[in-house]
N, C-alpha and C positions, 0 to 999 in steps of 0.2 A: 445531412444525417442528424446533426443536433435537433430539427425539427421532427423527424421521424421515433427521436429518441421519446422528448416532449409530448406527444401522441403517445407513447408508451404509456408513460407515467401517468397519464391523463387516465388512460384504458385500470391502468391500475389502483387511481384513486376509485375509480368507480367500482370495479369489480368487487374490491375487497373493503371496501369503503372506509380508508384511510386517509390521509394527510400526507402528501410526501413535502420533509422538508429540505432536503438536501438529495443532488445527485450525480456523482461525479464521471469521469473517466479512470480507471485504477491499473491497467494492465499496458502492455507494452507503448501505447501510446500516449501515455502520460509517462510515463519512464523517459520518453523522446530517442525509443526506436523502432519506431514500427516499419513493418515494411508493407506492398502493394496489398500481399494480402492477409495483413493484421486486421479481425474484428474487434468489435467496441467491445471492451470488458466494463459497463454501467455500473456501480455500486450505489445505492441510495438508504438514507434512512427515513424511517417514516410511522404515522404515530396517527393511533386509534380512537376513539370517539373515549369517552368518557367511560360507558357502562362498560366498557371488555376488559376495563382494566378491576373493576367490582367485581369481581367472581372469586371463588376458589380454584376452580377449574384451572389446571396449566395447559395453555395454548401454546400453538407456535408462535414462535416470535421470530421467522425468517418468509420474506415472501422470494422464489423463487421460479422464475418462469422457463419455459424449454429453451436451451440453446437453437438458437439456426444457426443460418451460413455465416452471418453476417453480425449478431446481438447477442453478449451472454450480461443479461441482466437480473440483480439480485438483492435482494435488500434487509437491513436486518431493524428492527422496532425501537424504538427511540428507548425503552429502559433495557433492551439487552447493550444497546449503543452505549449510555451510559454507564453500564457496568462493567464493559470493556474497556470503555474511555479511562475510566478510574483505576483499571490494572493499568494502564500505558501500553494499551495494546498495539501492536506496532502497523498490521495493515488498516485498523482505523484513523492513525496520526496518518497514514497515506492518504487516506480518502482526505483528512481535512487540507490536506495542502496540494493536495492533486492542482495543476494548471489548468485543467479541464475541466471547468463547471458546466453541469449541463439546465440545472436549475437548483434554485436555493430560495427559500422562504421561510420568515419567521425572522427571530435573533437567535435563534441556538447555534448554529455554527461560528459567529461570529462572539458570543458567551466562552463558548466549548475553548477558542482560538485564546483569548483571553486569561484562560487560567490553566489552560497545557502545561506551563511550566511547574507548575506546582506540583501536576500528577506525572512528570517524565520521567521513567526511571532508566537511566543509561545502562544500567547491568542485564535486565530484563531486555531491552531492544536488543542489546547488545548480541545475547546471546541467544535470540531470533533472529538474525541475521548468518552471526556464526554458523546458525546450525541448519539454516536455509546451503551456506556456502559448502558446508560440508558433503551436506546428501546431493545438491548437486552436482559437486563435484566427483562426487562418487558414482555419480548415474553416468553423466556426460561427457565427461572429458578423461576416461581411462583408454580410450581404444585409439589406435594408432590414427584414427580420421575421425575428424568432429566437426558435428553441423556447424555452421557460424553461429546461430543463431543461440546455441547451446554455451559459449564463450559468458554471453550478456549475462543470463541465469545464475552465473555463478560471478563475474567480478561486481555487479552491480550488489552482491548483497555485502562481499566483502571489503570494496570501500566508503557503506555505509559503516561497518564495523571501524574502520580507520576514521570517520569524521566523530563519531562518539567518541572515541580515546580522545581527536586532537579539542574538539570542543564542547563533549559535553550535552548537546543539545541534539533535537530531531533532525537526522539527515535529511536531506534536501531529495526530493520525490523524482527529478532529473539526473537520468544520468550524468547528461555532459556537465550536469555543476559539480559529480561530485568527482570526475576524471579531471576536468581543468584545478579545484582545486587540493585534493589529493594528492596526483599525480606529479612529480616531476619531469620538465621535457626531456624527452628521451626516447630511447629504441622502445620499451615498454609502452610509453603513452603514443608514439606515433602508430606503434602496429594495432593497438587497441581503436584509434582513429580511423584507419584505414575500416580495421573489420566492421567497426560503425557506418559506415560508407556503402559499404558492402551490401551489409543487411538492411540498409532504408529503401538501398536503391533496387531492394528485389532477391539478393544472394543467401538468404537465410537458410535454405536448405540446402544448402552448398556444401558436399561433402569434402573436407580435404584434409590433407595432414596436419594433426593436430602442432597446435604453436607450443616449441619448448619453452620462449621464455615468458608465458603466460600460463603453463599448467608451474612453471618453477615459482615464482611471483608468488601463485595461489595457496599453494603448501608452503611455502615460506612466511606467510598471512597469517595462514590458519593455524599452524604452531603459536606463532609473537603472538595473535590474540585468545589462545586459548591459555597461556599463561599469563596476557594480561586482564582478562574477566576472572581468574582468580582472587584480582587484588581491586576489584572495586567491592566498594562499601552499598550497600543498598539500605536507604532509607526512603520513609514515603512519607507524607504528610495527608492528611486522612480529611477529605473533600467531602464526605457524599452528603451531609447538610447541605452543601452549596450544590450539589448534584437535584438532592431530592425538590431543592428550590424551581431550577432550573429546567428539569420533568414537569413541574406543574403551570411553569409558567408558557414551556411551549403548549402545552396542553390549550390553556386557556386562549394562548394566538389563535392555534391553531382552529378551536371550535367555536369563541364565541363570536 
């Protein structure tokens, strides 16, 4: 598949007559639980000749191609990239650390990796993730039987919420890193393991009686972290010189 991805990209430097420099995996199978039949969720960033960036005119700045069966690929322009990057936008720190590269060119992602810490803000992630946990927990796990696969959607975001309070930093893009460290062993993380099992091995749309003590866990989370994003401080430190450098220099990889 990664070949056929590649032939994508390719199809799309031409088409649109861009640069791609970065392309990852972002959706259930960089997470590390996909099952039989999980499609590739592609995210890429990618960057345009010289004159389209001379204009007045505002363009789009996202290329997006039709879903099929099997590829939902997408991408967004190296200065909307950067200017997301610069808020600490939380599913672009995904793409950078996704396990799953599909191709990468230039130095920008490895720049980008570089100086992450500077533009991270824990309270903003933070409460992208919360509020990810919230609606879906709100959607998926009220009714007396719940898909398995609907379980993932919601503790995956809420113990990235838990690795920000314990350090601070970008959670980790795998699930299983952030339940083995999160988690203590116990009846919680073994039935959470189990359902992991589950769902790789094919069970995701498995309807069955929802788990009490994983919808108790989740509302008992989503309380503790909604009074503690209260008490973080949010400061930033202000990049976009080193950003605006960075746009011109992939710029110049990229075309001369």
């Amino acid at each position: 598949m990664k070949e056929t991805i590649i032939e994508e990209i390719k199809k799309i430097e031409k088409q649109y007559q861009v640069k791609v420099c970065y392309a990852v995996e972002s959706g259930s199978r960089a997470w590390g639980f996909p099952s039989k039949e999980s499609d590739y969720d592609v995210r890429f960033i990618y960057v345009h000749q010289r004159d389209w960036y001379l204009s007045i005119e505002q363009k789009k700045d996202v290329i997006e191609l039709p879903i099929n069966n099997l590829l939902d690929i997408n991408g967004w322009e190296l200065r909307k990239a950067l200017r997301l990057f610069n808020k600490s936008n939380p599913p672009l720190m995904e793409w950078l650390h996704s396990g799953i590269v599909y191709y990468q060119a230039f130095s920008l992602v490895e720049k980008m990796k570089s100086i992450q810490d500077q533009i991270f803000l824990p309270g903003s992630a933070l409460y992208h993730y919360l509020n990810m946990t919230k609606r879906n927990y709100r959607d998926y796990l009220q009714g007396d039987h719940v898909k398995i696969k609907k379980y993932f959607y919601v503790l995956r975001p809420i113990l990235a919420c838990n690795w920000i309070e314990r350090y601070n930093t970008i959670p980790p893009v795998k699930f299983q890193e952030l339940v083995e460290e999160i988690l203590e062993n116990g009846v919680l993380k073994q039935e959470i393991l189990t359902l992991l099992k589950r769902k790789i091995n094919g069970e995701e749309l498995y309807l069955g009686p929802k788990l009490t003590i994983i919808n108790d866990y989740v509302e008992e989370e989503i309380s503790r972290m909604e009074e503690y994003a209260k008490t973080i401080m949010i400061s930033k430190t202000d990049i976009t010189p080193q950003l605006d450098i960075l746009f011109r220099t992939t710029l110049d990889e990229a075309w001369d």
